[in-house]
Structures are given as structure tokens and as C-alpha cells.
C-alpha positions as CSV (number, residue, x, y, z in Angstrom):
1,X,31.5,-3.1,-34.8
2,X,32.2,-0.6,-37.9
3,X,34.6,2.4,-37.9
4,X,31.3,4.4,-37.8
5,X,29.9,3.1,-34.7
6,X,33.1,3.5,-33.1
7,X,33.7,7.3,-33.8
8,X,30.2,8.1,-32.6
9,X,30.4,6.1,-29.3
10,X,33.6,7.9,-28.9
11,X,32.5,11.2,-29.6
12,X,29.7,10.7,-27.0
13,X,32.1,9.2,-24.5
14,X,34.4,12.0,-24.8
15,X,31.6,14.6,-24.7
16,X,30.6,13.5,-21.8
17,X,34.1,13.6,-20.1
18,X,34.7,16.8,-21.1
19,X,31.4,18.5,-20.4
20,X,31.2,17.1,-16.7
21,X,34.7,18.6,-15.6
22,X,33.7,21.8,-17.7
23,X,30.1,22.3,-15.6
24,X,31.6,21.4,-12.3
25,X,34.5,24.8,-13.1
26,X,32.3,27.1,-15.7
27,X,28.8,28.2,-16.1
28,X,26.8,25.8,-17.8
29,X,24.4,28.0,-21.1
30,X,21.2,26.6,-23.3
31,X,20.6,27.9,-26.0
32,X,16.9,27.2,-27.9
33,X,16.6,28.9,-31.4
34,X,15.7,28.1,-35.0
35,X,15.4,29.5,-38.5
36,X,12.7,29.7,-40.8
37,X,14.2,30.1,-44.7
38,X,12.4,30.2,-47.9
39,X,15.2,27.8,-49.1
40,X,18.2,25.4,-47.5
41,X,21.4,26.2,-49.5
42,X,24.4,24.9,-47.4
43,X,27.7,25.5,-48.7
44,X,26.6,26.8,-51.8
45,X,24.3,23.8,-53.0
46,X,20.7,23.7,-52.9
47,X,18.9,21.2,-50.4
48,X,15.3,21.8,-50.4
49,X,12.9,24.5,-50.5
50,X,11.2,26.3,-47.3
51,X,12.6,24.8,-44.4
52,X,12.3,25.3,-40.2
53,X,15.2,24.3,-38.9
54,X,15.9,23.9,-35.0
55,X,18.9,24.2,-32.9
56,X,19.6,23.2,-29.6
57,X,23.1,23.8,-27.6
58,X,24.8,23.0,-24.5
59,X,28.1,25.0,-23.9
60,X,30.3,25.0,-20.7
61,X,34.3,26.3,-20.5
62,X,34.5,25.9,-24.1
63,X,33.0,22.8,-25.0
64,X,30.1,22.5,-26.8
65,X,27.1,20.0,-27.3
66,X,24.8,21.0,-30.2
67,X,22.0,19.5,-32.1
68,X,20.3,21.1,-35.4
69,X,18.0,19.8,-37.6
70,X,16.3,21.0,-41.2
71,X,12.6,19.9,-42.0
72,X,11.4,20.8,-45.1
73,X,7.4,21.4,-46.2
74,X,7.8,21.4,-49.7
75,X,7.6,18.0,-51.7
76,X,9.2,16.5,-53.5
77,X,12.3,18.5,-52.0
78,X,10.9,17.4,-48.2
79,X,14.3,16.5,-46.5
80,X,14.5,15.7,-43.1
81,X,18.0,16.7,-41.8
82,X,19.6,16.2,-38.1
83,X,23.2,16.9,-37.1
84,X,24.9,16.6,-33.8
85,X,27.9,18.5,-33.1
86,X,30.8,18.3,-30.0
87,X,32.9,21.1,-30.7
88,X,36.1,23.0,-28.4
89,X,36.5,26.6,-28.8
90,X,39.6,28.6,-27.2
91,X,40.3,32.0,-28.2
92,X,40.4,31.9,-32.2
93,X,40.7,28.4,-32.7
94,X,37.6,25.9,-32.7
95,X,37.2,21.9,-33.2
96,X,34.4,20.5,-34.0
97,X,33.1,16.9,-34.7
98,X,29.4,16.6,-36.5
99,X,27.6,13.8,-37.6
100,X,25.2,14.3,-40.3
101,X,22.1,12.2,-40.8
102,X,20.3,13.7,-44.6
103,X,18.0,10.8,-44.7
104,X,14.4,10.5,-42.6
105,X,13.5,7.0,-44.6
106,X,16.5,5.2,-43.4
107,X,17.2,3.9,-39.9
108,X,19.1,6.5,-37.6
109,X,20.8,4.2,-35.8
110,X,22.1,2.6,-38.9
111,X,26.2,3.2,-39.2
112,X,27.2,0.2,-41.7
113,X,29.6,1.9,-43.8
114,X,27.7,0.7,-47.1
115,X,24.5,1.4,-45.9
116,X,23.8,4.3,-43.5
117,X,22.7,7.5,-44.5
118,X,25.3,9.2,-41.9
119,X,28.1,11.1,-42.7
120,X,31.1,11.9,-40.2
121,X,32.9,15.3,-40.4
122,X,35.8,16.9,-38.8
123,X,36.5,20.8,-38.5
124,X,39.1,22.9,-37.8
125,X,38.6,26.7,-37.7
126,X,40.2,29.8,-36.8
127,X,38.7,33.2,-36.0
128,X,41.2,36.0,-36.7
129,X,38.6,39.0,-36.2
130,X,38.9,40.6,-39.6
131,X,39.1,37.2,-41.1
132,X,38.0,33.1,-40.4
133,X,38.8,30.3,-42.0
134,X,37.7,26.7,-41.6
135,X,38.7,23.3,-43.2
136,X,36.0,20.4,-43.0
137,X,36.4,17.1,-43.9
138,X,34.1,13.8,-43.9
139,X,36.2,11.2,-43.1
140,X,33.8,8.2,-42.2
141,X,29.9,7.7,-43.3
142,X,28.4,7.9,-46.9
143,X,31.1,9.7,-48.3
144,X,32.2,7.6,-51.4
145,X,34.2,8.4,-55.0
146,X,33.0,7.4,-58.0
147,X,35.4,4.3,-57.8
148,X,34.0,3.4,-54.5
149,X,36.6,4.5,-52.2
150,X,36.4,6.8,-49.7
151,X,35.9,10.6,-51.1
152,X,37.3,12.2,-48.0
153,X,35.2,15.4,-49.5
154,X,36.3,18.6,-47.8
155,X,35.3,21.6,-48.2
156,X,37.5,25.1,-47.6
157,X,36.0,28.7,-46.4
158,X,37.1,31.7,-45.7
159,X,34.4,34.7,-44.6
160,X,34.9,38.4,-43.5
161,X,32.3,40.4,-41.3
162,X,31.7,43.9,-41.5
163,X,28.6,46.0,-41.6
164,X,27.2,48.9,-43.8
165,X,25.2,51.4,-41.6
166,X,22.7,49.6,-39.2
167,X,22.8,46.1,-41.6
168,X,25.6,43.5,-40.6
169,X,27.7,41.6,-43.6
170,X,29.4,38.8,-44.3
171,X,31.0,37.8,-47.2
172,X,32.3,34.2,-47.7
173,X,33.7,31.8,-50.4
174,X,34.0,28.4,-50.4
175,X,36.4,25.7,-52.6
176,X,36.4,21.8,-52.4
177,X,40.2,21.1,-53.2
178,X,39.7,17.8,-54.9
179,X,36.5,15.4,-56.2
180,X,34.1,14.2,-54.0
181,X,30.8,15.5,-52.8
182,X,31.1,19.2,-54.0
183,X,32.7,18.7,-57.5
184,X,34.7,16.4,-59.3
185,X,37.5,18.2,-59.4
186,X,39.3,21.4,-58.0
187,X,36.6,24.2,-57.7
188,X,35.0,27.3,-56.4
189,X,31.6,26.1,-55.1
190,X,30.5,29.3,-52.9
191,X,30.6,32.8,-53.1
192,X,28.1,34.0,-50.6
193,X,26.9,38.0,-49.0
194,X,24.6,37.5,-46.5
195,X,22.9,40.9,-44.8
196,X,21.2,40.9,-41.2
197,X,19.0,42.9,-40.1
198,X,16.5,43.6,-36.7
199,X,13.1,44.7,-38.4
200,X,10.7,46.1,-35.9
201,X,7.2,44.9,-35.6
202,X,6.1,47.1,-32.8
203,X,8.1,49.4,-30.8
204,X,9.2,45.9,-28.2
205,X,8.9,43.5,-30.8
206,X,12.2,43.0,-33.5
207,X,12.6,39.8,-35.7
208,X,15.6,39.1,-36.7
209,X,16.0,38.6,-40.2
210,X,18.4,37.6,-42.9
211,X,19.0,37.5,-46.8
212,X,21.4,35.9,-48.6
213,X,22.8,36.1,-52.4
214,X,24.4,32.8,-53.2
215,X,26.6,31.8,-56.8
216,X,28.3,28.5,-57.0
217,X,30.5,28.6,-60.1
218,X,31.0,25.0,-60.6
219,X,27.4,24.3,-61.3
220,X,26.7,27.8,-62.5
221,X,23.7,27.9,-59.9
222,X,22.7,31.4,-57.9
223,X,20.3,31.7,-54.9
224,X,18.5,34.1,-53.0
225,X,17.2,33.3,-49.9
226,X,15.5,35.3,-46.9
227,X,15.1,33.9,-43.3
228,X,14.3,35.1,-39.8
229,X,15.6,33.6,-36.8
230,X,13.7,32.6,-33.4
């Protein structure tokens, strides 16, 4: 059994044990939503065109249980995303556990370290109001160098909130502090200003909507995208 195998079987074990305790003491919440994008930029890189992408969550006294997926319609850029997350929250601080899965041709259930189209990922975050900052690293999956060794690519982000009349903000920017997925080197790889917004359809119906101006520096790339959220 690989080191792959093992860290999912683990993460579900441990959900489990953690979410039973936390339903028996807290209130248990769903939450069913989705986006709808005119392109999938994550982390300043571009992943496919127009995309749906579902989400599914289960939270109870901090602990979380969520699934999220990205399907695009265009092709060739049709992608098939679906990530599962266990995360802890307590006041500022979050920790978060997500495996990836980029690749609808391969077998899911595939986690041999030289074959599967997973990748593993650990976060650690912090909320200070005015500020947030998360570290992310993949540390197991198909995360390799360029001398086949593990990349151990992380990824660095800090992003402010505020809001300019009735329109919420958030600024963000992103660096990779060595090679791996995001550059080959040291880098900026996301500077981000996203803008949300209510816009009313009729005097009880509001959609949610969203743009976003993306620039990643290191491949001298920039993005514009506009989504609404169900």
C-alpha cells in the first residue's frame, strides 16, 4: 500500500472521528452551491475555459467536509476537476487537507505514486481581519521536479478585503518560493482584484455575481473572468 493510499484512508478515518463527536455537541450545516465562470484561473494560471463548478459541504464545531468539482464545456480545454477537502477552523487559524484529482481519463481510485492523476495538499491559514495568509503545499501525488523527485510545490498568498461603495474587494498575491508546479524558480505567480456584486433581476430576485482581473508575472499572462454563483 503506497504513501498515497495511506494519507487518504487516513484523512477519511480521521474525518470521520472528528465529525461524529463534533455533530453529537454542535449543529450540523449543508451547504449546496456552485459557480458558473467564463474561465477557471486558479492561483493565477489558466485551467480551461467556461466551467460549472459544484460544491458541496458538511461543517459541524469547526470541522469541515467539503467536495468541489470543475467541469468544463469547451474542448479541447474540457477538464474534469474533483477535490475533496477536511479542513479545522478555530478563530483565525484554519487546516485543511485536499486531495486533488485534474484528470477524468484516469482511474480515480488510482494513488500509485507514478501513476495517479491525484495530488495531496496541506494548508495552513490564518485570518487576521484586515489581512489572511495561507501556505499550501503538495506533499504526496503527482507532484514531481524535473529530476524526478518530489517538487513539494507550494504556493504562498496573502489577500485583503475591503469594499468600494455597494461592490465588495479583494485583492490577493500569490508567490511559489521555489521550482515546482508554479515556476521553476522563486516567483510572483498572482496578483489578483476580484469585485462582487448582487445584480438584481427583479425586485425578489439577485444573482450574485463576480469579476476578476488576474496578472501572473512569471508567465507574463493576464485574465479577466466574470462568474455568478448559485
Amino acid at each position: 500500500m503506497n504513501i498515497q493510499r495511506r494519507v487518504l484512508q487516513a484523512t477519511c478515518i480521521v474525518a470521520v472521528m472528528l465529525l461524529i463527536p463534533a455533530t453529537a455537541k454542535s449543529q450540523v450545516e449543508m451547504s449546496v452551491g456552485g459557480d458558473l465562470v467564463s474561465s477557471y484561473i486558479w492561483r493565477g494560471s489558466y485551467c480551461g475555459g467556461v466551467s460549472v463548478q459544484p460544491a458541496l459541504g458538511l461543517s459541524a464545531g469547526g470541522f469541515s467536509v467539503t467536495a468541489w468539482g470543475s467541469v468544463g464545456f469547451t474542448s479541447p480545454e474540457y477538464l474534469e476537476e474533483y477535490d475533496f477537502t477536511v479542513g479545522y477552523g478555530v478563530g483565525g487559524f484554519s487546516v485543511a487537507l485536499t486531495d486533488y484529482w485534474f484528470n477524468s481519463s484516469s482511474n480515480y481510485f488510482n494513488y500509485n505514486s507514478e501513476k495517479t492523476a491525484h495530488m495531496i495538499e496541506g494548508t495552513l491559514a490564518y485570518d487576521f481581519g484586515p489581512l489572511a495568509v495561507s501556505w499550501n503545499t503538495f506533499f504526496a501525488g503527482n507532484d514531481f521536479g524535473v529530476d524526478g523527485g518530489r517538487a513539494y510545490s507550494t504556493y504562498i498568498e496573502a489577500s485583503a478585503p475591503f469594499a468600494v461603495g455597494s461592490v465588495g474587494l479583494k485583492a490577493e498575491i500569490g508567490i511559489t518560493p521555489r521550482d515546482g508546479l508554479y515556476a521553476d524558480r522563486f516567483n510572483v505567480v498572482n496578483i489578483g482584484l476580484t469585485g462582487s456584486k448582487e445584480i438584481r433581476i427583479t425586485d425578489t430576485f439577485l444573482i450574485p455575481a463576480f469579476t476578476k482581473i488576474v496578472f501572473n508575472p512569471y508567465v507574463q499572462q493576464a485574465h479577466f473572468v466574470f462568474g455568478i454563483s448559485l
